[in-house]
N, C-alpha and C positions, 0 to 999 in steps of 0.2 A: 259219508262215503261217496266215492265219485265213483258212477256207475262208465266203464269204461269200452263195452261194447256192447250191441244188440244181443245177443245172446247172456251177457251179463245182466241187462238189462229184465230178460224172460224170468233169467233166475230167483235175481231179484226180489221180483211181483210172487213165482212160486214160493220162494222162503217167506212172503208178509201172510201167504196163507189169506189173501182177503179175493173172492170171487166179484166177479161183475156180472151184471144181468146187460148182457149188451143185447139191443135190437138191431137186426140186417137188416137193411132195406134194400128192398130189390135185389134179393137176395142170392138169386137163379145163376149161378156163377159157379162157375165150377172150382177158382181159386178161389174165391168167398167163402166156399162152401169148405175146402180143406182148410185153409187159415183158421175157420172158426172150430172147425173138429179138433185139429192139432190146439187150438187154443183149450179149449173142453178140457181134453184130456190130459194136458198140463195143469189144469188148475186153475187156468186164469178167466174165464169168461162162463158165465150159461148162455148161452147164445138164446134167443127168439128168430125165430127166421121168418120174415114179411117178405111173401113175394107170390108169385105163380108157383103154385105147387106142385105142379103138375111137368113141371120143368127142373122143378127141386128133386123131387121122383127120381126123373132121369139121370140127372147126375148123380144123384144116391145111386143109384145102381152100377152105376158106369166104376165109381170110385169102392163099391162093396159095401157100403157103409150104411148101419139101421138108423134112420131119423127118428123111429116109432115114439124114444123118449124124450123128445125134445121139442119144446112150445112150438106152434108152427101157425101162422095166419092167412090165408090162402087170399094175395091182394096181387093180381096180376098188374094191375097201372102202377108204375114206378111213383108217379108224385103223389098215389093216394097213399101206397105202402109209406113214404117218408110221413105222411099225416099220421096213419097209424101207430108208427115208432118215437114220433113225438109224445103222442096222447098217452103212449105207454110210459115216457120218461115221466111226465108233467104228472100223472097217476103215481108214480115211487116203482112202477115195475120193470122199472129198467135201470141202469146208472149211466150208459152211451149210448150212442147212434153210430153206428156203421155204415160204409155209402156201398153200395153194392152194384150191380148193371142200373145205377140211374146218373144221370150227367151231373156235375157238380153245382152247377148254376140252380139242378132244380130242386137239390137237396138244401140249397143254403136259401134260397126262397122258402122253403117250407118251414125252416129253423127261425127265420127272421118275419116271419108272418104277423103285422102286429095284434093281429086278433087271434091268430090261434099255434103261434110258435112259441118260443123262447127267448126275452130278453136278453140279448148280449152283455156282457161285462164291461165290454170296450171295441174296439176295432176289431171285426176277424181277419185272421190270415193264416196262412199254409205255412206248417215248420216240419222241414224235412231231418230225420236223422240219423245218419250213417256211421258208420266203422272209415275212418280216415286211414286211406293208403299206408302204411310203411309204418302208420303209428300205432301206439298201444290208447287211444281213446277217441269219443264219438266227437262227429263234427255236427255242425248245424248247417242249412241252410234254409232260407227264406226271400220273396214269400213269392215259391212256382205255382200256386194257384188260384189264386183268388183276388186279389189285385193288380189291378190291371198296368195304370200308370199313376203310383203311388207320388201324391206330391209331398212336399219336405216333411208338412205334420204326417203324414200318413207313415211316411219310412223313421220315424220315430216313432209312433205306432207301432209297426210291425214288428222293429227291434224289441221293445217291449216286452211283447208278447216272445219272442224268442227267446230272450232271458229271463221269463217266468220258466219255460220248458228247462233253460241252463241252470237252473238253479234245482228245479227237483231231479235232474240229473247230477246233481252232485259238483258242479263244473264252477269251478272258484274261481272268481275275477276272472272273468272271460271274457279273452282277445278274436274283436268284433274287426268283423274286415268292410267297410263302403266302398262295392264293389262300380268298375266304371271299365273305361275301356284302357284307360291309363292313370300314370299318376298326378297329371296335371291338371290344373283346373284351366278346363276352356269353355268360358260363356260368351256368348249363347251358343256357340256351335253343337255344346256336350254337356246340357241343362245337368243332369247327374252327375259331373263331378262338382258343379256346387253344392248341390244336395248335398254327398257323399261331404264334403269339406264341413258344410254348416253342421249336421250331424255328428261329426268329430269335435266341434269345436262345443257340442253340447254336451257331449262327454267331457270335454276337460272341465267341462263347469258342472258336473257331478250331477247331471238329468239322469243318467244310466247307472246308481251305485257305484260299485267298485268295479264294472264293465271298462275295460280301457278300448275304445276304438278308433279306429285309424279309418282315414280316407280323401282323396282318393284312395283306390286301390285296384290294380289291373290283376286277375285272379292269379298269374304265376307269383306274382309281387307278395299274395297274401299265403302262399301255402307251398312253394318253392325256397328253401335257404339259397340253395344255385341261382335263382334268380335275384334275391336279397345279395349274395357275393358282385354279380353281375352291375346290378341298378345302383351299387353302393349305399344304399336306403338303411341308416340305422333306427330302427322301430319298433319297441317289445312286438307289436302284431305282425309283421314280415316276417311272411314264412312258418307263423307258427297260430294261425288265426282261429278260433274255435266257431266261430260263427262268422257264415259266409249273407252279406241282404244285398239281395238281388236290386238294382237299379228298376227294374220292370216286371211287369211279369212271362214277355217274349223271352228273355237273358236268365230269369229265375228257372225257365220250366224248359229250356236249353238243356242247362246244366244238370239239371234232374233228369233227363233223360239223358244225358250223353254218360252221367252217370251208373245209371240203371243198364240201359240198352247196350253202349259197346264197352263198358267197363263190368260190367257184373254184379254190379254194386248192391246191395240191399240196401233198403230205404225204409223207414216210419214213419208216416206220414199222417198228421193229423192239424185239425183245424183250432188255432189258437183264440180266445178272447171273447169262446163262445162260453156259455153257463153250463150249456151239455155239453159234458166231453164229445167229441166228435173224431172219427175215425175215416181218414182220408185218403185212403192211397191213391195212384192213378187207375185206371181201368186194365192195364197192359202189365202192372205191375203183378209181380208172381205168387205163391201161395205163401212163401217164406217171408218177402215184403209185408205184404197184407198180415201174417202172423204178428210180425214185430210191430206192427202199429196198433196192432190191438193192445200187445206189453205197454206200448206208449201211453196208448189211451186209458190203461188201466190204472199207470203210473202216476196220469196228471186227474185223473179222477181219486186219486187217494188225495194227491196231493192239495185240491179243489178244498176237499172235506178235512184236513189238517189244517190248514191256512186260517189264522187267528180272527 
């Protein structure tokens, strides 16, 4: 089944009837703190809330809401909270990690700690996932957070990792856009559209499954048909791209906000390639954002535990 939008998505996870023990870290947030009750109360998370309690309080009251039945760790420092939401996964009492008022850089140290985090699977990276303008199904984008300047192996990596997320999405042969600033390849001026070029050329040689990717690719080029009419570009992926990988992570986390911020977009946002599912939205992002990425995270944590 191809799950076709973020609310589809929620549903989804509520009809598998399978809960998660998610831990909050740094939890004192007031859309952390709705996302995870709206999440509750759907069915899809028991939440743990790590943070200052005392600030958690306040927002209970502000929003009307009894914390009284629900696990609660009173860790006012953001990186010890992240310690403690580890030890609780690594323990079985948790299935994710949520990032809550702590910065990302110091939740993904705490995760990759080699003495007392969590092995990674592979490369981490940020895979955002939205409701596509005008269409009836979700788009991908990667990777606005976590990578900085991704060289060639790395954005093969991070694709990767985006097509595990497209695949438990239900998203058949998914048309991958290597995004640049155009569709020309110009070296060295514009290192990333070789990148983008090489990348494609390792899809036609079957590195990415049944993924067909294209690139260069200038973003009207990948999700515009008006622009495909324009540029003359005939391309299964023109114009019709399911996954959008960011050249950078300045261009990746652009987009994500311009997205989010003057388009209105919701976003689910979480952290690929890690063993703990991980739950990533931005800090600015709303309580409906932050909801959907928990669905997300709940999603690729079924799907972690299905995987042969």
């Amino acid at each position: 089944m191809t799950i076709r939008s973020l609310e589809h998505l929620a549903e989804h996870m509520l009809a598998r009837n399978v809960r998660t023990r998610l831990a909050v870290a740094a939890c004192a947030e007031d859309f952390v703190i709705q996302a995870c009750l709206a999440a509750h109360e759907r069915g899809l998370v028991d939440p743990i809330f790590v943070g200052d309690q005392e600030k958690v309080a306040h927002i209970a009251g502000k929003l009307g809401a009894d914390m009284s039945s629900f696990e609660r760790h009173d860790v006012a420092d953001p990186a010890a909270a992240v310690e403690l939401c580890i030890r609780l996964y690594k323990a079985g009492d948790a299935g994710a990690i949520m990032k809550g008022k702590v910065n990302t850089d110091v939740l993904l140290r705490g995760v990759l700690n080699k003495e007392t985090g969590v092995p990674p699977t592979g490369v981490l990276s940020h895979v955002g996932v939205f409701n596509a303008p005008g269409h009836d199904k979700l788009m991908i984008l990667t990777d606005a957070g976590i990578n900085i300047s991704p060289n060639l192996q790395r954005k093969a990596d991070i694709l990767r990792n985006a097509l595990k997320v497209a695949e438990a999405l239900g998203i058949a042969a998914p048309r991958v856009a290597m995004l640049a600033a155009t569709e020309k390849v110009i070296y060295p001026a514009m290192p990333a559209t070789l990148d983008a070029q090489m990348v494609a050329k390792m899809g036609e040689q079957g590195e990415f499954g049944d993924a067909i990717v294209a690139g260069p690719f200038a973003l009207d080029l990948a999700v515009s048909q008006r622009a495909v009419e324009c540029k003359g570009v005939c391309n299964p992926v023109a114009g019709n791209a399911d996954i959008l990988v960011a050249p950078d992570i300045e261009s990746g986390n652009i987009l994500y906000k311009a997205l989010t911020s003057m388009m209105n977009i919701e976003m689910a946002g979480i952290v690929a390639g890690s063993s703990v599912p991980v739950v990533l939205p931005s800090r600015g992002d709303t309580d409906r954002t932050k909801f959907y990425s928990i669905a997300l995270a709940t999603l690729m944590t079924m799907a972690q535990k299905e995987a042969p």
